[in-house]
C-alpha positions in Angstrom: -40.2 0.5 22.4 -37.6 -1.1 20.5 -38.1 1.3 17.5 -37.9 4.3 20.1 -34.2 2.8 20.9 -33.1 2.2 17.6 -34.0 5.8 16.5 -32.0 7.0 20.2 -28.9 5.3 18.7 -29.3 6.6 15.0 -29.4 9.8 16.8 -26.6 9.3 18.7 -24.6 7.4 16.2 -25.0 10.9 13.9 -24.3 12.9 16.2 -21.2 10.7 17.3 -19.7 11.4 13.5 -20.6 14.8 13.4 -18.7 15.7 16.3 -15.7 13.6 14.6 -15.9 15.8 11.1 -16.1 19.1 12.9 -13.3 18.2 15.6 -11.1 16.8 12.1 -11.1 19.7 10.5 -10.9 22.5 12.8 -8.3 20.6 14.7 -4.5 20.7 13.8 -1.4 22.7 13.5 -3.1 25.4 12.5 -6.9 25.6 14.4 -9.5 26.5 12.3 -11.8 27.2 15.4 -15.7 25.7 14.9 -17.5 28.8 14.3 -15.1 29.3 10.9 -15.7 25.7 10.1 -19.2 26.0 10.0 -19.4 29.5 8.5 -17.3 28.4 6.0 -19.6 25.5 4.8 -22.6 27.6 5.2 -21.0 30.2 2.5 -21.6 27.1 0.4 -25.0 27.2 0.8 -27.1 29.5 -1.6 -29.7 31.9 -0.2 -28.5 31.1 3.8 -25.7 34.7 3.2 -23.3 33.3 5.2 -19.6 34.8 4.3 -16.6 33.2 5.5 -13.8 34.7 7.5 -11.1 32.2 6.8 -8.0 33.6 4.9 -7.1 32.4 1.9 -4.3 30.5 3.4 -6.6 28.9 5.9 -9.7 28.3 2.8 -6.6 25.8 1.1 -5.5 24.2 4.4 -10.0 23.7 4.8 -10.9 22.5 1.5 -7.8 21.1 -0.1 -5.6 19.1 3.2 -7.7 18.5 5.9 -11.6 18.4 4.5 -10.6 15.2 2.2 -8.4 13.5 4.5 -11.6 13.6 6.8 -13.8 12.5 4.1 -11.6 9.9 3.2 -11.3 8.7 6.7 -15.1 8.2 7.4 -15.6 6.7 4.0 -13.1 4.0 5.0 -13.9 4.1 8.6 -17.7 3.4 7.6 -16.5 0.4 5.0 -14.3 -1.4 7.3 -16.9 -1.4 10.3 -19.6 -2.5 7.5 -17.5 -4.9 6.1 -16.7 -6.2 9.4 -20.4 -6.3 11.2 -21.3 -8.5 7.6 -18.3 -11.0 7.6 -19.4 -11.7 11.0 -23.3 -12.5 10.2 -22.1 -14.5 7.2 -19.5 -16.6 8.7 -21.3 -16.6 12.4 -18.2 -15.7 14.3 -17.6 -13.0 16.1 -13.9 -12.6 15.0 -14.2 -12.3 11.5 -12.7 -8.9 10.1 -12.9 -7.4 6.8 -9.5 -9.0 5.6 -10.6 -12.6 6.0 -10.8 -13.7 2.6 -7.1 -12.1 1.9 -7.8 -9.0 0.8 -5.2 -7.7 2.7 -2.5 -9.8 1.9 -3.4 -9.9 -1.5 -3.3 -5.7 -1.2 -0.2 -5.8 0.6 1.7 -8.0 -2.4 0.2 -5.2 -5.3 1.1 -2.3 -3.2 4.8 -4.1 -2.4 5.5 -4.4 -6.9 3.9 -0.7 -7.3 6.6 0.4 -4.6 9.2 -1.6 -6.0 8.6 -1.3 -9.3 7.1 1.8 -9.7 8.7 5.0 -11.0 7.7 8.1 -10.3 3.9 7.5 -11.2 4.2 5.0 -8.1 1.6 7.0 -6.0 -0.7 7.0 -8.9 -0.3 3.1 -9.6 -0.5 2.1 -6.0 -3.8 2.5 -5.3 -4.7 0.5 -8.5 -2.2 -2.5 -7.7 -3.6 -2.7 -4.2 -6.9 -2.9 -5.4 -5.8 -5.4 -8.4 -4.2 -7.6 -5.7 -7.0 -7.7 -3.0 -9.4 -8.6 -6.1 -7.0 -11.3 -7.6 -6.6 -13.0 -4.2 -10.7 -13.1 -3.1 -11.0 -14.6 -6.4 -8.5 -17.0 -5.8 -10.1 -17.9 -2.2 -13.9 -18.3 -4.1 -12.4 -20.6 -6.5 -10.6 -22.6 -3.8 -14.1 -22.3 -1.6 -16.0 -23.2 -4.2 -14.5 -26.0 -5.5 -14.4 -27.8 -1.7 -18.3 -28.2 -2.2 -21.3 -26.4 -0.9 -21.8 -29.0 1.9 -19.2 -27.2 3.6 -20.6 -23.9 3.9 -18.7 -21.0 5.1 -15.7 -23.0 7.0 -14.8 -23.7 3.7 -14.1 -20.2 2.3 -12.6 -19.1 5.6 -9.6 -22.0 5.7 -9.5 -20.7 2.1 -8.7 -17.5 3.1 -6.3 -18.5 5.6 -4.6 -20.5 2.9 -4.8 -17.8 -0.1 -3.3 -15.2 3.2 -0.6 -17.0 3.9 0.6 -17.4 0.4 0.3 -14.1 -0.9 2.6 -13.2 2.2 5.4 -15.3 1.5 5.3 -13.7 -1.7 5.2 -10.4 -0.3 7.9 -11.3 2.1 10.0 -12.5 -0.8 9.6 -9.4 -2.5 10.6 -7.2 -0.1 13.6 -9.4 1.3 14.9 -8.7 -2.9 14.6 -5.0 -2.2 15.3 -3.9 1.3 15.4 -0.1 0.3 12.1 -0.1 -0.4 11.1 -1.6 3.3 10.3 1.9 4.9 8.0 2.8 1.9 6.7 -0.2 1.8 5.9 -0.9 5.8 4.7 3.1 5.9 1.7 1.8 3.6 1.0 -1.3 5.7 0.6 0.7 8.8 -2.2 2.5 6.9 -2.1 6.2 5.5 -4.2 8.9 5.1 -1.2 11.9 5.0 -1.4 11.9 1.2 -5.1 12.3 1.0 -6.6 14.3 -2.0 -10.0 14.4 -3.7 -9.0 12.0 -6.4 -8.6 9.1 -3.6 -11.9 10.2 -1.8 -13.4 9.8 -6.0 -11.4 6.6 -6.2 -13.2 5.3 -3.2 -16.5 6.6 -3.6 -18.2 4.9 -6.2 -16.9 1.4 -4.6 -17.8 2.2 -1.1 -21.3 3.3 -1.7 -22.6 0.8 -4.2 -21.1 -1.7 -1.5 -23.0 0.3 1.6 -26.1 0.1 -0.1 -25.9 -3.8 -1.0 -25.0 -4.4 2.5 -27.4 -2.0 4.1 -30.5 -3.6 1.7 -29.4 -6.8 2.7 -28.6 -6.3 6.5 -32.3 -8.3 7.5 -31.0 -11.3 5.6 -28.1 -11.3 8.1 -30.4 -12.1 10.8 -31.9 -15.1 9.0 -28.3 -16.4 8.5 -27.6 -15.7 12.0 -30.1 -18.7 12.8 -27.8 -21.2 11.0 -28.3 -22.5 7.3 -30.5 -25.0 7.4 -33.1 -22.9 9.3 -32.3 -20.1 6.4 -33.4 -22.2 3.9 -36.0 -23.6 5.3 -37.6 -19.8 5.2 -37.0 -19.8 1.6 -33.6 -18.1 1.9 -31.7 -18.8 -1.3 -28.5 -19.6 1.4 -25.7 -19.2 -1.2 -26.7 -16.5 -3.2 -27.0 -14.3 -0.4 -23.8 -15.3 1.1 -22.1 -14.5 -2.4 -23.4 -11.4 -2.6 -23.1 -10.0 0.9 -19.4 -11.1 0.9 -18.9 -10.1 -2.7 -20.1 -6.2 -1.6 -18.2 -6.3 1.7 -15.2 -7.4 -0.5 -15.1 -4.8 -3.1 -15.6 -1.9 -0.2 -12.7 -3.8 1.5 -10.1 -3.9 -1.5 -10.9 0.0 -2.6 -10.7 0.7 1.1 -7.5 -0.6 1.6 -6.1 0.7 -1.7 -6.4 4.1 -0.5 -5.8 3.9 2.7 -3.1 0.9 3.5 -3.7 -1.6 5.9 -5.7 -0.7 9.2 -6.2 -3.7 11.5 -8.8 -4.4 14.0 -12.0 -1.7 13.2 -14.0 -4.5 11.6 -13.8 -6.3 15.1 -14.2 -2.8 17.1 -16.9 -0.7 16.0 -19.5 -4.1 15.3 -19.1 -5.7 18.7 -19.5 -1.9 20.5 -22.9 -1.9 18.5 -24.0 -4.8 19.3 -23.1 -4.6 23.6 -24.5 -0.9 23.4 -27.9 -1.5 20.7 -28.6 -5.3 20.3 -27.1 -8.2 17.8 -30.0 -7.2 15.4 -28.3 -6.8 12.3 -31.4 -4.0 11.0 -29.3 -1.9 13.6 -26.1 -3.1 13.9 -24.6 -2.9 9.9 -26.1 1.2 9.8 -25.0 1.8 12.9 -21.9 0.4 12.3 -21.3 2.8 9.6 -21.8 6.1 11.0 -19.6 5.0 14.1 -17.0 3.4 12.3 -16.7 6.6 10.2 -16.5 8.9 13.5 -13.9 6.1 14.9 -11.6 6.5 12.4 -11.8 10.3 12.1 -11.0 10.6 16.0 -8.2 8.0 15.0 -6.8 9.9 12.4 -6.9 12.8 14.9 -4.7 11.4 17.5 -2.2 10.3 15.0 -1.7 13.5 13.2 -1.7 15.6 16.9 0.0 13.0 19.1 3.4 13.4 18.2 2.9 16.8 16.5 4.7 17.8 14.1 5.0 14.4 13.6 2.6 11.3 12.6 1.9 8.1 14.0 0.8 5.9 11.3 -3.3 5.4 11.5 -2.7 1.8 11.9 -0.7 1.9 15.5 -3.7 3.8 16.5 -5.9 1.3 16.1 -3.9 -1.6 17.0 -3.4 0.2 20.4 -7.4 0.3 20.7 -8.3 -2.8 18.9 -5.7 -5.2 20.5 -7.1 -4.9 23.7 -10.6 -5.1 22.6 -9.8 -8.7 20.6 -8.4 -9.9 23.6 -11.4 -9.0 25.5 -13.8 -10.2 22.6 -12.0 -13.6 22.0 -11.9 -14.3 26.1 -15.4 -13.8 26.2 -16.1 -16.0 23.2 -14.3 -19.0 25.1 -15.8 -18.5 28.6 -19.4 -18.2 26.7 -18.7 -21.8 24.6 
């Protein structure tokens, strides 16, 4: 019976992000209607003798704007949510998010001296200094969690975090307070973008996001043994901190080349996992794939609303999920407290 369920969800859960690709990029200023869309992806497809109908204007807006901003979207909608469902098996709380260990703030500070900096290679070097500051702050947070001993366990890297986060901010702050016209560029990245999105940031991301995927998704059944506390782990033969390392080290790495493509969006690492979990179960064997292929659909919708909302302008990707997620943490911690 519970195999029957879980293959109901997987079902649903694809055809949740489905939906999301077709409705991303037919949907926009100019409508692409479905029927094109899917012709036009057929005519891909040897032997089938599909032929596509779209003009050659509408082929370039199709394959070269909207197809990898949709790409991009449910790569980093699919990281986040993974990233997100693990942080909260490892650390056993139900509010950790994909930035905990400072990957963010550490992003934020490399993206802020790129933009500062930077010349006009700036959008070329941004991605790279994001992803050179998230990495140089998680390393900084291991060394300081490491070094407060292993009897500490996981507490230990999180107040690490928290210190490393708040550092790197003050930094960040610094820099930004020494050059206020760069504030708009700077706060437009934090808000999380996807409005520049090409084929090279969907290749930048690739390689990290689905060697990271497939750690987390071999290792999701550890994530249950964790979730029965340490001591029980290890009494099973569970090799505790090895698996933590490397479930937080993947997570991590998706994280940083995440957020180097697409800025800073809060609050889907909390979202998508905790929707799982109330609509499937608090198995992890479900919960991290799930959370992939809804968290990708999630942030394609999300990415929908804040292109068409304000057309012809854009909200940044970010407010769109605050405006969901905010809500939903509110709801999430309040139930934490009445349940302890």
């Amino acid at each position: 019976m519970a195999a029957r369920r879980a293959w109901v969800w997987g079902v649903g859960a694809s055809a949740f992000l489905l939906a999301a690709l077709l409705c991303g990029t037919a949907i926009g200023p100019v409508s692409l209607g479905f029927g094109s869309i899917v012709e036009a992806f057929a005519s891909h497809i040897p032997l089938l003798g599909f032929k596509s109908h779209l003009t050659g204007t509408e082929s370039a807006i199709l394959w070269q704007l909207r197809l990898p901003r949709v790409v991009l979207a449910a790569l980093v909608g699919a990281m986040l949510s993974a990233a997100g469902a693990t942080y909260q098996g490892v650390f056993r709380n139900p509010l950790a998010d994909p930035y905990l260990l400072g990957v963010a703030s550490g992003a934020g500070l490399g993206a802020t001296l790129a933009i500062v900096l930077g010349s006009s290679s700036t959008s070329d070097l941004l991605p790279v200094a994001a992803f050179a500051g998230g990495a140089l702050a998680v390393a900084i947070t291991f060394i300081l969690g490491t070094s407060a001993g292993s009897s500490r366990g996981s507490a230990a890297f999180v107040l690490a975090g928290v210190t490393v986060t708040l550092f790197f901010t003050a930094l960040q702050t610094f820099v930004q307070q020494q050059h206020a016209s760069s504030l708009q560029t700077v706060y437009s990245w934090i808000l999380g973008r996807l409005d520049t999105a090409g084929w090279h940031d969907v290749l930048l991301l690739l390689p990290y996001a689905g060697a990271s995927l497939v750690a987390l998704l071999l290792h999701r059944r550890l994530l249950d043994v964790l979730a029965l506390g340490e001591d029980e782990a290890a009494s099973l033969g569970i090799r505790v901190a090895r698996v933590r390392l490397v479930l937080v080290a993947a997570a991590t790495l998706g994280t940083a080349a995440a957020v180097a493509v697409s800025g800073l969006i809060g609050f889907l690492g909390v979202i998508v996992p905790h929707t799982v979990r109330l609509l499937a179960g608090s198995s992890y064997r479900r919960v991290v794939p799930l959370s992939i292929l809804v968290g990708a659909g999630f942030l394609v919708f999300a990415d929908l609303i804040a292109r068409t909302a304000m057309s012809p302008a854009e909200l940044p990707i970010g407010v769109v999920t605050a405006f969901f997620g905010a809500p939903f943490f509110a709801f999430v911690l309040r139930t934490r407290m009445i349940a302890s």
